[in-house]
N, CA, C and O atoms as a Tripos MOL2 file, in Angstrom:
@<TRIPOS>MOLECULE
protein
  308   307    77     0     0
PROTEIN
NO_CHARGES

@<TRIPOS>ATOM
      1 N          32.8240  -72.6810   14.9900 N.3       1 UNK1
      2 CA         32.9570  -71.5730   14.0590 C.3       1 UNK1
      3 C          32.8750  -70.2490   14.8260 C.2       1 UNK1
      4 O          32.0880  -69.8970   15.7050 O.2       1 UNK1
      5 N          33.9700  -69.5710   14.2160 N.am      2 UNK2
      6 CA         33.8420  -68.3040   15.6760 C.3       2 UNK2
      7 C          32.7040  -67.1430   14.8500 C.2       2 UNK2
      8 O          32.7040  -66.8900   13.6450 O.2       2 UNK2
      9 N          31.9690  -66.6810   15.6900 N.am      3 UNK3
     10 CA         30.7250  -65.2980   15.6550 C.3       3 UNK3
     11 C          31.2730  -64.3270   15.4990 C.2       3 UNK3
     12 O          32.2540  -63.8510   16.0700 O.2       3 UNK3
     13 N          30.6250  -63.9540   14.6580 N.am      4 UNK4
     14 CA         30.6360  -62.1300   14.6870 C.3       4 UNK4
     15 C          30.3440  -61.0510   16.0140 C.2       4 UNK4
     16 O          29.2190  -60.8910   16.4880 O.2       4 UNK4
     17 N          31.2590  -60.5330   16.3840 N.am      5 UNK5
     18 CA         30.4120  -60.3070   17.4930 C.3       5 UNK5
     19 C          30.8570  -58.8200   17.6940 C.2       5 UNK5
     20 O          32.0060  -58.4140   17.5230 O.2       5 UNK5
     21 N          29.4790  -57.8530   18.1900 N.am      6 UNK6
     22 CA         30.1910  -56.6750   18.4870 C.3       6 UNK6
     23 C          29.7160  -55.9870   19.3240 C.2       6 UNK6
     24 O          28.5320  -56.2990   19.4490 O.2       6 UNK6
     25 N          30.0330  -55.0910   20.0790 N.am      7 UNK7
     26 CA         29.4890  -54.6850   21.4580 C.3       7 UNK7
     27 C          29.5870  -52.9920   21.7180 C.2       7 UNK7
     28 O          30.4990  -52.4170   22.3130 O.2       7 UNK7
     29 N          28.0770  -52.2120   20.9420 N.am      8 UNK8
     30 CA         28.3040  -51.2140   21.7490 C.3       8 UNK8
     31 C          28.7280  -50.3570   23.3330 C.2       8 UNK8
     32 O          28.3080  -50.8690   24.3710 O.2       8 UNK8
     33 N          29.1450  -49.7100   23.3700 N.am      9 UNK9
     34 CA         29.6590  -49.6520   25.0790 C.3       9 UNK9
     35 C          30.1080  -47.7410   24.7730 C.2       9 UNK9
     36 O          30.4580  -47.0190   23.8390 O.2       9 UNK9
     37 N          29.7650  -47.6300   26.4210 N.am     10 UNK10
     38 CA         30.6450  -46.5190   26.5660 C.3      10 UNK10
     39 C          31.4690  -46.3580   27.5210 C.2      10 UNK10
     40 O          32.0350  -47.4290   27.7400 O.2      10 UNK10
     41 N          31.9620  -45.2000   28.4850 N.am     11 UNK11
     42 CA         33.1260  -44.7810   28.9610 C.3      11 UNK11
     43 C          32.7300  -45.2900   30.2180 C.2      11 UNK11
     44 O          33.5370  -45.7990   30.9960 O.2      11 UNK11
     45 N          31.1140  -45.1380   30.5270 N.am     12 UNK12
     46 CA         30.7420  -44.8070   32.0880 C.3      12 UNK12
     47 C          29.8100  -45.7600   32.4710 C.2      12 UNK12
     48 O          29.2400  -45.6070   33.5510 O.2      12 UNK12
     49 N          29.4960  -46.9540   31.5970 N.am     13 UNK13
     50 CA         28.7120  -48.0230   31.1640 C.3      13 UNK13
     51 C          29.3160  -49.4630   32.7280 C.2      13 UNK13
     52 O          30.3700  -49.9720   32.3470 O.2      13 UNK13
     53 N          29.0290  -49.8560   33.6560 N.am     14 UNK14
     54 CA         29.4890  -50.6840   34.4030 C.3      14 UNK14
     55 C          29.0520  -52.0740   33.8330 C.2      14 UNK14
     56 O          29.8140  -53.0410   33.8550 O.2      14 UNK14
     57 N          27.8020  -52.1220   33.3260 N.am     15 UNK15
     58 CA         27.7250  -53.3510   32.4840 C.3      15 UNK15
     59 C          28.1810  -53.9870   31.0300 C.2      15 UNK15
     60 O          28.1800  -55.1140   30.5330 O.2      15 UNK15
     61 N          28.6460  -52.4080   30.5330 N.am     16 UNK16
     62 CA         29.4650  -52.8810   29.4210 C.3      16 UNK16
     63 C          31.0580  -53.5250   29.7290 C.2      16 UNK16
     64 O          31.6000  -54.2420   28.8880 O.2      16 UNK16
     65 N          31.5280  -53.2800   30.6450 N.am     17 UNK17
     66 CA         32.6480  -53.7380   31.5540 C.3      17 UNK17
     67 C          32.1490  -55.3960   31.9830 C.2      17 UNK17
     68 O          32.7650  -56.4460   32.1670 O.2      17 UNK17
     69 N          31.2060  -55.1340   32.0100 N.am     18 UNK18
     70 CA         30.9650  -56.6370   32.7440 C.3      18 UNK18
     71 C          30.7850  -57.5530   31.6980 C.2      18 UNK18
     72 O          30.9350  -58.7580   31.9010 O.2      18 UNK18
     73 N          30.3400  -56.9030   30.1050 N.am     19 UNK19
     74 CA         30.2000  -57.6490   29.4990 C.3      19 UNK19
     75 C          31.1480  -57.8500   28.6490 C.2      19 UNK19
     76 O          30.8490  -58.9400   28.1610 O.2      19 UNK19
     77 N          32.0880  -57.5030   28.1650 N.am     20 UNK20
     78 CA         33.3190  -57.5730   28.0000 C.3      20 UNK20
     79 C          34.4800  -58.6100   28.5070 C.2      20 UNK20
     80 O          35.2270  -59.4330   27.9780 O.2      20 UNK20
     81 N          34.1450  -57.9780   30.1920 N.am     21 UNK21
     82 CA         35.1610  -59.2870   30.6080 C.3      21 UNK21
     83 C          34.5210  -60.4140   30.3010 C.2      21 UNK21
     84 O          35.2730  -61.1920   29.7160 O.2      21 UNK21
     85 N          33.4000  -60.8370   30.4610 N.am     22 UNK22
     86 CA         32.4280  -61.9270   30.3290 C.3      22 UNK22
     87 C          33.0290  -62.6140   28.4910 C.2      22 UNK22
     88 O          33.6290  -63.6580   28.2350 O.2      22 UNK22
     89 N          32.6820  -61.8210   27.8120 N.am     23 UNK23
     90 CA         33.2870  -62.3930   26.1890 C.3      23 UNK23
     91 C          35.0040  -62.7690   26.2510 C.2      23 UNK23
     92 O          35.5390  -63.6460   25.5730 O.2      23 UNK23
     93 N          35.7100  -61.8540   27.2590 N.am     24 UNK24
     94 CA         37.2360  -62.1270   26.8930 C.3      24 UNK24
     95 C          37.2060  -63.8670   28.0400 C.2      24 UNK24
     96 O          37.7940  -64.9370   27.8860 O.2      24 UNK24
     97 N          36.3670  -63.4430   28.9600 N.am     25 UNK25
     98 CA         37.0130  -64.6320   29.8700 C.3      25 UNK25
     99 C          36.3230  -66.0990   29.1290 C.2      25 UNK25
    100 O          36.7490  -67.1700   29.5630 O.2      25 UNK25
    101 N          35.5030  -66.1190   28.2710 N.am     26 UNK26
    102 CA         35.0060  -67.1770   27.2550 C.3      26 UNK26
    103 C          35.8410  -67.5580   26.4810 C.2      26 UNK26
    104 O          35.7930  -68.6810   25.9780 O.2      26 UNK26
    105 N          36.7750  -66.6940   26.2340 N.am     27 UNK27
    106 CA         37.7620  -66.5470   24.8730 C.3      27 UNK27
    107 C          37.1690  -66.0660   23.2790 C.2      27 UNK27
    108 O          37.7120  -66.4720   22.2520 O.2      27 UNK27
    109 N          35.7130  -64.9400   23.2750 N.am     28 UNK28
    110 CA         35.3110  -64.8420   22.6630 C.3      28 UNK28
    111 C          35.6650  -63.1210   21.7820 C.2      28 UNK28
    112 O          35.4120  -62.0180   22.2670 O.2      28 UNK28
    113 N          36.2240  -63.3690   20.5760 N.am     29 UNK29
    114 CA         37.0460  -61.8450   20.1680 C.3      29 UNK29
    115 C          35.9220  -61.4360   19.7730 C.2      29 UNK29
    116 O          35.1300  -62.2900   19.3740 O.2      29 UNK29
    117 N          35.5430  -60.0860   19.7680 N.am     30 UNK30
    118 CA         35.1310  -58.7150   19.4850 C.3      30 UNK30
    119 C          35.2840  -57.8530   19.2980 C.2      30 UNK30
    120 O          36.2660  -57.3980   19.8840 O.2      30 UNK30
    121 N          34.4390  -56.7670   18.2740 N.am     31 UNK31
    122 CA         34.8840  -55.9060   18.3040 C.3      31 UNK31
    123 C          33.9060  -54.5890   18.9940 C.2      31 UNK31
    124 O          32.6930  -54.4660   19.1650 O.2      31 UNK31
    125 N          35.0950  -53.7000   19.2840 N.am     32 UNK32
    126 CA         33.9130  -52.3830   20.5880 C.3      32 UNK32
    127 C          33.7570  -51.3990   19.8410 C.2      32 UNK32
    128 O          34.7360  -50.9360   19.2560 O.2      32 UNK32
    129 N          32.9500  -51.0470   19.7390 N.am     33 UNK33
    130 CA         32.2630  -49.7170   19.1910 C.3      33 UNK33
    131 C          31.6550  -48.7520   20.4860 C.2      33 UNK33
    132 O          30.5090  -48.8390   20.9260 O.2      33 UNK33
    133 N          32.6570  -47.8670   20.9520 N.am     34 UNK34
    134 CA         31.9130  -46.9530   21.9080 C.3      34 UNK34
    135 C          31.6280  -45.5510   21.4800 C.2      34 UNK34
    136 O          32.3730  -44.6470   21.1000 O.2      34 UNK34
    137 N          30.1920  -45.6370   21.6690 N.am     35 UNK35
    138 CA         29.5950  -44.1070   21.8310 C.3      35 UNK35
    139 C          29.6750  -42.9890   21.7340 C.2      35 UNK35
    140 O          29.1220  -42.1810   20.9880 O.2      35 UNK35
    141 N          30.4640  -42.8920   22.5910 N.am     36 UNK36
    142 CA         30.8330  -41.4140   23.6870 C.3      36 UNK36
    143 C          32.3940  -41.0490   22.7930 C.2      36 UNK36
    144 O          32.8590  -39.9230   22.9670 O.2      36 UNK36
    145 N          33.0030  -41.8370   22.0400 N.am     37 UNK37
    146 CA         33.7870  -41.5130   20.8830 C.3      37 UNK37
    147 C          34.1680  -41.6490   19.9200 C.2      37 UNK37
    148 O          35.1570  -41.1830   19.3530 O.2      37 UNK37
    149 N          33.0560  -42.6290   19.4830 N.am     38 UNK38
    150 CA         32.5170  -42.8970   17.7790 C.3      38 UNK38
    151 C          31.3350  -42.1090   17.6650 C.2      38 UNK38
    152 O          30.3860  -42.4890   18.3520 O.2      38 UNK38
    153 N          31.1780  -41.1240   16.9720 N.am     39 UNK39
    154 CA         29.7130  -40.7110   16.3510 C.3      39 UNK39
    155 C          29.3170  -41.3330   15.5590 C.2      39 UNK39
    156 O          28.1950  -41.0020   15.1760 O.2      39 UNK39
    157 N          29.9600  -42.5450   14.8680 N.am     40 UNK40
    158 CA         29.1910  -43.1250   13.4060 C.3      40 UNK40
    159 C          28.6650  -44.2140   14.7710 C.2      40 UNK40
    160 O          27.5290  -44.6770   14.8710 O.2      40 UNK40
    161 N          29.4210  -44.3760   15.4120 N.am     41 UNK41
    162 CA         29.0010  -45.8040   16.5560 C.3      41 UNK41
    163 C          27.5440  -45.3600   17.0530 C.2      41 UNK41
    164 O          26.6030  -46.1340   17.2230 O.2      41 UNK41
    165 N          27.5280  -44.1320   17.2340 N.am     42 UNK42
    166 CA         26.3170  -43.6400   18.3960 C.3      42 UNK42
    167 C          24.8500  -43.9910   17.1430 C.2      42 UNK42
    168 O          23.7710  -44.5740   17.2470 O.2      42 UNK42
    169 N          25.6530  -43.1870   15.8920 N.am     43 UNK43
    170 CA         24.4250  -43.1780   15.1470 C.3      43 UNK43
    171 C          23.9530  -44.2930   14.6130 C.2      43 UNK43
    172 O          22.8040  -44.3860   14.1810 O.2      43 UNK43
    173 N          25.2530  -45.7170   14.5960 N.am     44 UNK44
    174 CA         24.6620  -46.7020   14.3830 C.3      44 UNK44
    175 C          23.4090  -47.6940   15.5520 C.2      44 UNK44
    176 O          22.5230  -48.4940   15.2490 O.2      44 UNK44
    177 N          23.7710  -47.2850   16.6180 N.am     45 UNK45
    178 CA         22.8340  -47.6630   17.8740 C.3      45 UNK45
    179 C          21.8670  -46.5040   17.7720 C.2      45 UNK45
    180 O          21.0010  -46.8060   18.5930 O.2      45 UNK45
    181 N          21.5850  -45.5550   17.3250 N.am     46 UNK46
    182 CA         20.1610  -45.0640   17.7710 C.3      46 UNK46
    183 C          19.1600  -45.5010   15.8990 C.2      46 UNK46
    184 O          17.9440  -45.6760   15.8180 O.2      46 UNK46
    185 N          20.0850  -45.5580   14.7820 N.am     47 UNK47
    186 CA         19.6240  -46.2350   14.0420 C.3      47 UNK47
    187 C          18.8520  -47.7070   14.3660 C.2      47 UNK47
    188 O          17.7220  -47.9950   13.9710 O.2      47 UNK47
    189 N          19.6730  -48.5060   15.1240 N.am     48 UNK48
    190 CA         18.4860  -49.6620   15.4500 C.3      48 UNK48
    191 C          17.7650  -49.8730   16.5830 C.2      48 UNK48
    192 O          17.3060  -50.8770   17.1260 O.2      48 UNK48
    193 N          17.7620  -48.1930   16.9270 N.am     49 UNK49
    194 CA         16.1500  -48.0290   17.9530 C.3      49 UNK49
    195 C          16.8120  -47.9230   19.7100 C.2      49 UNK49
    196 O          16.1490  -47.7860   20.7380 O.2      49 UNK49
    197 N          18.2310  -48.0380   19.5730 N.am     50 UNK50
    198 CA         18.4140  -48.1740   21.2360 C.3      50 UNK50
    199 C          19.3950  -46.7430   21.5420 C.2      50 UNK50
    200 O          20.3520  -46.2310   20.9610 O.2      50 UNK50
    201 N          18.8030  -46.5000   22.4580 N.am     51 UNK51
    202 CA         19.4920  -45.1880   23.3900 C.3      51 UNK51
    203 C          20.5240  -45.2150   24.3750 C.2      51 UNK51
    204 O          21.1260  -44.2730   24.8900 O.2      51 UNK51
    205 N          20.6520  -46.6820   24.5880 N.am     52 UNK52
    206 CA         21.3440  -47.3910   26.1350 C.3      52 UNK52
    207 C          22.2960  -48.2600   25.4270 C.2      52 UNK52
    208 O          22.4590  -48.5990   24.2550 O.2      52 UNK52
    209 N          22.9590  -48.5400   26.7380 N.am     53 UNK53
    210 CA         24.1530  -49.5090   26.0050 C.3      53 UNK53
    211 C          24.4190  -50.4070   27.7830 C.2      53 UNK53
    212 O          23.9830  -49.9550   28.8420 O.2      53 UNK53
    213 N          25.2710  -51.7780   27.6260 N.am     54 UNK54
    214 CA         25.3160  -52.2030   26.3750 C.3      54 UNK54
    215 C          24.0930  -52.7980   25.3100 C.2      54 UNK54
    216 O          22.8970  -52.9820   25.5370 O.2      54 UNK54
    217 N          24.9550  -53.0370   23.9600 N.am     55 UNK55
    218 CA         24.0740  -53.9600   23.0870 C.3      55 UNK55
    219 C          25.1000  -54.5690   22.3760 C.2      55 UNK55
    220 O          26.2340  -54.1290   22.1840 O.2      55 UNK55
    221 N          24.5330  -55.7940   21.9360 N.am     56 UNK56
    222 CA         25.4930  -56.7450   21.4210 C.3      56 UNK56
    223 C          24.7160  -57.4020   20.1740 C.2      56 UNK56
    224 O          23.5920  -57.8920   20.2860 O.2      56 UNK56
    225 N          25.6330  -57.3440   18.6630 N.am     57 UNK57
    226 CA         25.2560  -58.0120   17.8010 C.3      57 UNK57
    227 C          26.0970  -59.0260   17.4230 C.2      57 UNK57
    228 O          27.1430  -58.9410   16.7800 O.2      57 UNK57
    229 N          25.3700  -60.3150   18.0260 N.am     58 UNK58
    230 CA         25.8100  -61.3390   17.2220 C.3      58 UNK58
    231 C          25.8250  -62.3310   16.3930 C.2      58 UNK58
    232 O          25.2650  -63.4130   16.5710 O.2      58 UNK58
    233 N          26.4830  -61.9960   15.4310 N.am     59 UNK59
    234 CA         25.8400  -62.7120   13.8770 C.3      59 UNK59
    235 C          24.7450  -61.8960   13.7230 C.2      59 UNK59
    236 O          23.7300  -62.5910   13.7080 O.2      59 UNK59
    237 N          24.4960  -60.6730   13.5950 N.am     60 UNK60
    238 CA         23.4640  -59.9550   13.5770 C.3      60 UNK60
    239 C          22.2710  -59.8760   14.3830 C.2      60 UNK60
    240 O          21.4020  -59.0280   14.1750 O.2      60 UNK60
    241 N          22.2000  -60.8610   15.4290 N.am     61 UNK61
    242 CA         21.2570  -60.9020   16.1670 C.3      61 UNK61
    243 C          21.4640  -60.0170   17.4010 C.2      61 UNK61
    244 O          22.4650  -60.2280   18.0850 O.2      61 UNK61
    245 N          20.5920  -59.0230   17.7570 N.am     62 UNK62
    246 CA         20.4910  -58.0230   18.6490 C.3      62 UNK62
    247 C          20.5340  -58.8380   20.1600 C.2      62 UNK62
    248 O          20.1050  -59.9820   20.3060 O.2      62 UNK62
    249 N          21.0840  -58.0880   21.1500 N.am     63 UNK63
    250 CA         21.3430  -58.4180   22.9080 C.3      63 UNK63
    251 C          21.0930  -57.2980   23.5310 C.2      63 UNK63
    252 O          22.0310  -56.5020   23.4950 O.2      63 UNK63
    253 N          20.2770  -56.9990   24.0200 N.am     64 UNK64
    254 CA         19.8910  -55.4460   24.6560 C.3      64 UNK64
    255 C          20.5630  -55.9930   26.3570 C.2      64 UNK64
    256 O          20.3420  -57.0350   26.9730 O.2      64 UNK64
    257 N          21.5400  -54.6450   26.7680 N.am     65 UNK65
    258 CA         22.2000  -55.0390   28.1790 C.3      65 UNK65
    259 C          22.6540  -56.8670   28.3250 C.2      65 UNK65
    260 O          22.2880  -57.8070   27.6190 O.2      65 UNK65
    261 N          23.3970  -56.8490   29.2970 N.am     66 UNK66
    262 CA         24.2060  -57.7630   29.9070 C.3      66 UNK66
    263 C          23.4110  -59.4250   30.1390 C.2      66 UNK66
    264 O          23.5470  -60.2850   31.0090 O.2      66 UNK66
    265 N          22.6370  -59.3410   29.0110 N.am     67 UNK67
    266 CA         21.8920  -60.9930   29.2960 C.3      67 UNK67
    267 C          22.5690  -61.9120   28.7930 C.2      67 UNK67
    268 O          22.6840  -62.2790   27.6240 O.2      67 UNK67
    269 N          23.2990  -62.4980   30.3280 N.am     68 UNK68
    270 CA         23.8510  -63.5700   30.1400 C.3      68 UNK68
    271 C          23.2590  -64.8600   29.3910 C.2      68 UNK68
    272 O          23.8630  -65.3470   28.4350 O.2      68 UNK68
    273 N          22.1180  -65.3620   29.8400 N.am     69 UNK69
    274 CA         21.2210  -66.7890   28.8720 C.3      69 UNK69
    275 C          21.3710  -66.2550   27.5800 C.2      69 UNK69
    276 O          21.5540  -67.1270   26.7300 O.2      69 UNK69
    277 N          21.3500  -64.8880   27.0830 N.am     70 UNK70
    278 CA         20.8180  -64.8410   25.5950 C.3      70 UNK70
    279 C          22.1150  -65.2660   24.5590 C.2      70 UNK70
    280 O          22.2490  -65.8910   23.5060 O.2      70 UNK70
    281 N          23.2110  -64.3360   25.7840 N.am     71 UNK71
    282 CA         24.7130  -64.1710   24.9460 C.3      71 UNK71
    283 C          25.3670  -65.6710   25.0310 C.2      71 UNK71
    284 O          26.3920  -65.9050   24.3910 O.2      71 UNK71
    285 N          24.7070  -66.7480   25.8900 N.am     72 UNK72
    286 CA         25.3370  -67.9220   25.8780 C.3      72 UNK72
    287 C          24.4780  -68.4640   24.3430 C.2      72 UNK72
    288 O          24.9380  -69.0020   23.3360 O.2      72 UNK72
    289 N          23.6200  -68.2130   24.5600 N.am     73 UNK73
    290 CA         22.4270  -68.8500   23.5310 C.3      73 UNK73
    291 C          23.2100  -68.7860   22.0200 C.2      73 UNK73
    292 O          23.5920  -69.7050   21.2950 O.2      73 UNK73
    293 N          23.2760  -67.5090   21.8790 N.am     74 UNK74
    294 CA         23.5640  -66.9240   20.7800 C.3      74 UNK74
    295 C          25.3820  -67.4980   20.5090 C.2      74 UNK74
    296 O          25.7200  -67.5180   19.3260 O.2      74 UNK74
    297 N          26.0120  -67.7510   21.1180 N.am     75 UNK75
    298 CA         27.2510  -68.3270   21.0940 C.3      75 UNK75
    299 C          27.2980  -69.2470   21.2100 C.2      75 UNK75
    300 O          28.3740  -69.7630   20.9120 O.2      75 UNK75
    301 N          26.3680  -69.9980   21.6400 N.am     76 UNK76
    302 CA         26.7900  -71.5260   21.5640 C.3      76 UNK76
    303 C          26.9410  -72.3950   23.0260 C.2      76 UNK76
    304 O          26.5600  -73.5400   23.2640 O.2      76 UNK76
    305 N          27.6270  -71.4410   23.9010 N.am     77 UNK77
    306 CA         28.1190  -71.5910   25.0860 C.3      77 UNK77
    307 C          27.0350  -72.8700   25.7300 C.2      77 UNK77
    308 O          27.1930  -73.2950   26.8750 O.2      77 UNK77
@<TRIPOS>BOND
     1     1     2 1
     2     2     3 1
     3     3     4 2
     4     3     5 am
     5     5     6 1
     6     6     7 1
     7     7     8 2
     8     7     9 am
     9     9    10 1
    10    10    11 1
    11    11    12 2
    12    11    13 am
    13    13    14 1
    14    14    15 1
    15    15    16 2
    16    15    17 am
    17    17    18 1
    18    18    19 1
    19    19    20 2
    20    19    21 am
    21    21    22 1
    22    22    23 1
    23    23    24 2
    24    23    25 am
    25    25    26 1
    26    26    27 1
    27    27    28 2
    28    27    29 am
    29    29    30 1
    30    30    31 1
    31    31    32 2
    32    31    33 am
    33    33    34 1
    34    34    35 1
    35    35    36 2
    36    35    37 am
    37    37    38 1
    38    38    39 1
    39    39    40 2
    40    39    41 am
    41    41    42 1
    42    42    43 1
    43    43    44 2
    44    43    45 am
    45    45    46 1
    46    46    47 1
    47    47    48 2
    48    47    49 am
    49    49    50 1
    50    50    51 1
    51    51    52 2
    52    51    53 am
    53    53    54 1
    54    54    55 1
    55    55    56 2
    56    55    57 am
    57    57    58 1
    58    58    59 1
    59    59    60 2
    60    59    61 am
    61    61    62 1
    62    62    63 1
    63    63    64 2
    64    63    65 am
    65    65    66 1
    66    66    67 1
    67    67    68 2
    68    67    69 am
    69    69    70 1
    70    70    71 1
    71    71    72 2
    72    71    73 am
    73    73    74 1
    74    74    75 1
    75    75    76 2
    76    75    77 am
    77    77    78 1
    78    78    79 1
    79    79    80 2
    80    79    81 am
    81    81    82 1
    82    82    83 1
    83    83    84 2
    84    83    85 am
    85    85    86 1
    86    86    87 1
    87    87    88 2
    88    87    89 am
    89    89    90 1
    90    90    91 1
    91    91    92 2
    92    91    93 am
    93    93    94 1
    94    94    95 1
    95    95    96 2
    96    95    97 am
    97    97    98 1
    98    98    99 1
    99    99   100 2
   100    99   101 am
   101   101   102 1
   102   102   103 1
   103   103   104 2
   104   103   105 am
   105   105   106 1
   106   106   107 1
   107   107   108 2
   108   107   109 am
   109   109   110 1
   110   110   111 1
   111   111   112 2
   112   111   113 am
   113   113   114 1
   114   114   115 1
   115   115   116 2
   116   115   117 am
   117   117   118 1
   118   118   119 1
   119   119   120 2
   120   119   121 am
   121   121   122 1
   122   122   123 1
   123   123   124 2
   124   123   125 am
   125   125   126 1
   126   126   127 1
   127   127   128 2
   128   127   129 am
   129   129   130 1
   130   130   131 1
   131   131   132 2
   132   131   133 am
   133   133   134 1
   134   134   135 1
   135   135   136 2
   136   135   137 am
   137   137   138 1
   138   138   139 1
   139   139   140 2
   140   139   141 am
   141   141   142 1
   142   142   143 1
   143   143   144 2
   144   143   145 am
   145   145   146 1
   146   146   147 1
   147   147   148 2
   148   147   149 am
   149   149   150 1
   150   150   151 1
   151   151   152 2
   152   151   153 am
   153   153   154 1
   154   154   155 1
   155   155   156 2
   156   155   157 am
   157   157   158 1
   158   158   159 1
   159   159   160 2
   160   159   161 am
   161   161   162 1
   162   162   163 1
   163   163   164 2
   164   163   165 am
   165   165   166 1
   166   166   167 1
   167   167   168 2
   168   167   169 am
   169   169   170 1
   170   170   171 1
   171   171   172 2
   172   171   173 am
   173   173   174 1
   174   174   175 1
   175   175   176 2
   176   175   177 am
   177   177   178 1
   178   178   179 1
   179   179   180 2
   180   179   181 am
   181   181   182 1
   182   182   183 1
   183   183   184 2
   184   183   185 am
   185   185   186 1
   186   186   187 1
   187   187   188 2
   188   187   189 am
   189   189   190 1
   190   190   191 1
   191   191   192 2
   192   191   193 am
   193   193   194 1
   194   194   195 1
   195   195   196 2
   196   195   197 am
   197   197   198 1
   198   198   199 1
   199   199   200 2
   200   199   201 am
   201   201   202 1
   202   202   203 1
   203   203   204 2
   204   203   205 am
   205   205   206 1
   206   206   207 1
   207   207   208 2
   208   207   209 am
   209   209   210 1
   210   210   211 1
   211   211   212 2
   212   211   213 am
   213   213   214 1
   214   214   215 1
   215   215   216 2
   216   215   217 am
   217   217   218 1
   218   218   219 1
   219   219   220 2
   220   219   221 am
   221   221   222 1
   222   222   223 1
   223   223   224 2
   224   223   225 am
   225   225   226 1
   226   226   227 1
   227   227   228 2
   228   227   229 am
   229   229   230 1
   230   230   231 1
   231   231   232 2
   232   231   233 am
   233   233   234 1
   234   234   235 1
   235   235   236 2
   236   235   237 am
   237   237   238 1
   238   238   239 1
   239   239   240 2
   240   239   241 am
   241   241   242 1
   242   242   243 1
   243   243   244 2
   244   243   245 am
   245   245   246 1
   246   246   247 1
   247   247   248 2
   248   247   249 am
   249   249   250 1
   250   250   251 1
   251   251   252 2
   252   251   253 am
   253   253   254 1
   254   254   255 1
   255   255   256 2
   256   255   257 am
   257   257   258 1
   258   258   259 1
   259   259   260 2
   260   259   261 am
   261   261   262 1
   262   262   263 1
   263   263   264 2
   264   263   265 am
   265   265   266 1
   266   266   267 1
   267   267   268 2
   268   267   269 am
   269   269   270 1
   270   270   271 1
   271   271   272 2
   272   271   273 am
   273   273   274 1
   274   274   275 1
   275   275   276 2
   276   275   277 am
   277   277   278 1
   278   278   279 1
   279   279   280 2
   280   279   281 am
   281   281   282 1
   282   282   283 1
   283   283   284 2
   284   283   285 am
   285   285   286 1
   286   286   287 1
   287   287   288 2
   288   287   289 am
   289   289   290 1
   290   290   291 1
   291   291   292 2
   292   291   293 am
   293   293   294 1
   294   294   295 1
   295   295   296 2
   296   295   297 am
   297   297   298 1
   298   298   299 1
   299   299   300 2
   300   299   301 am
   301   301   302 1
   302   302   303 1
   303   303   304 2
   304   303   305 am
   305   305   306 1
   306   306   307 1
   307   307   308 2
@<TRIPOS>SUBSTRUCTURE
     1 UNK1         2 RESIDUE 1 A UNK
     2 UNK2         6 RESIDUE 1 A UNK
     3 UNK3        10 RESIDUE 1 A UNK
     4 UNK4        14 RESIDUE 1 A UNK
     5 UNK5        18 RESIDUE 1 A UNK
     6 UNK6        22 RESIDUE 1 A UNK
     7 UNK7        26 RESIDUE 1 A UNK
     8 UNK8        30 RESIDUE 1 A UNK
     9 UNK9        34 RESIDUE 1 A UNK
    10 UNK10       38 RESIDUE 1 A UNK
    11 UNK11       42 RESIDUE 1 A UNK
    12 UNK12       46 RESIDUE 1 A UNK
    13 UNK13       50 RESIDUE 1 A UNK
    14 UNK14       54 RESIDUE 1 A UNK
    15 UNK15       58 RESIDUE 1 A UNK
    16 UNK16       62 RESIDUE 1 A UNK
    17 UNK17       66 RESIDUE 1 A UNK
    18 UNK18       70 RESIDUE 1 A UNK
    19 UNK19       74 RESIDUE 1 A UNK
    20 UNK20       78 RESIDUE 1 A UNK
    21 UNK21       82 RESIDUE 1 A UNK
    22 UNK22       86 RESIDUE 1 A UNK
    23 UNK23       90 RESIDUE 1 A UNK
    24 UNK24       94 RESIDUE 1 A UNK
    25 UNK25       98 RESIDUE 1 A UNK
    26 UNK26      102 RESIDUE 1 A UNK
    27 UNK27      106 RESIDUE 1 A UNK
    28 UNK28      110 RESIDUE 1 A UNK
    29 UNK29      114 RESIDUE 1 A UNK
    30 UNK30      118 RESIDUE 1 A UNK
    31 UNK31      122 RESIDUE 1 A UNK
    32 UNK32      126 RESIDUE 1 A UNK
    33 UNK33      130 RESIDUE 1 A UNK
    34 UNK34      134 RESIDUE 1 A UNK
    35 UNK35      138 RESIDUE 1 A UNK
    36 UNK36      142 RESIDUE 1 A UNK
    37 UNK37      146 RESIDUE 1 A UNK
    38 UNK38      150 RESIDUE 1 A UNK
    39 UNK39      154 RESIDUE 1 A UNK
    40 UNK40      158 RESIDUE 1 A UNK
    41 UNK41      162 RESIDUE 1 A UNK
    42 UNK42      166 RESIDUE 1 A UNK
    43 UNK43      170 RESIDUE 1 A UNK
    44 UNK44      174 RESIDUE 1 A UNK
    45 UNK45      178 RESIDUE 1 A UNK
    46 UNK46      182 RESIDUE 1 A UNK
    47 UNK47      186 RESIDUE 1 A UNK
    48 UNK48      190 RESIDUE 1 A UNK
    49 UNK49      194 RESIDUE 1 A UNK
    50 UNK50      198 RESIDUE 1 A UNK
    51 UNK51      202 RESIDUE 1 A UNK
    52 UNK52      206 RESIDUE 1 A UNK
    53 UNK53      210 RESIDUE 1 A UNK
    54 UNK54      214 RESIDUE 1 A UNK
    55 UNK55      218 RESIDUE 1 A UNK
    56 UNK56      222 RESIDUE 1 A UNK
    57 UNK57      226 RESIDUE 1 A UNK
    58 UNK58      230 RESIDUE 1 A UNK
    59 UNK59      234 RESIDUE 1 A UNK
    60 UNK60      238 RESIDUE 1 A UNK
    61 UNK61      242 RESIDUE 1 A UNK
    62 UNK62      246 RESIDUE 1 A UNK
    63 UNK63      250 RESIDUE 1 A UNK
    64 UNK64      254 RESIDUE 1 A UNK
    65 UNK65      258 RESIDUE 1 A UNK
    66 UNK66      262 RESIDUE 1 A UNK
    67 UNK67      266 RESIDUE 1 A UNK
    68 UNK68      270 RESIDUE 1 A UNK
    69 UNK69      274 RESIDUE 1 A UNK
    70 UNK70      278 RESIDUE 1 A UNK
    71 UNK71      282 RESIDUE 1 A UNK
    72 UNK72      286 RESIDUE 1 A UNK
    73 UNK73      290 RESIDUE 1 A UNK
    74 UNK74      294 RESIDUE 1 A UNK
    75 UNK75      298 RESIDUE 1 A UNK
    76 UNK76      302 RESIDUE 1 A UNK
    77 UNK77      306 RESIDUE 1 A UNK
C-alpha cells in the first residue's frame, strides 16, 4: 500500500537532496514542500516545532533530518 509521504526541504539543504534521491531511488512518490518558497510550507514546519529541514511526514508520522533506519521503518523497506 503506497504512504503518504512528504518532505519539507529547502534550496540550500544537502540532506534534503540526499533524501529525496533516497525516496525516488526506492521508487517512493512524494510530495516537496520547500521553505524558502512556500510560506504556508515554512509555517507549516515551525507549527510542528521544527526550524531545520529536512523533515519527513509519513502517514503522519514525523522524521527529523535524513534517518535512514527510521524512513525504512516507517515504509516498510
Amino acid at each position: 500500500m503506497a504512504k503518504d509521504v512528504i518532505i519539507y526541504t529547502s534550496n540550500t539543504c544537502p540532506y534534503c537532496v540526499t533524501a529525496k534521491e533516497y525516496l525516488q531511488e526506492k521508487g517512493i512518490s512524494y510530495t516537496e514542500k520547500n521553505i524558502q518558497e512556500d510560506l504556508t510550507a515554512r509555517k507549516e514546519l515551525m507549527d510542528m516545532g521544527h526550524m531545520g529541514v529536512p523533515v519527513l511526514l509519513i502517514d503522519g508520522e514525523e522524521v527529523v533530518g535524513f534517518n535512514k533506519p527510521k524512513i525504512d521503518e516507517l515504509l516498510g523497506l
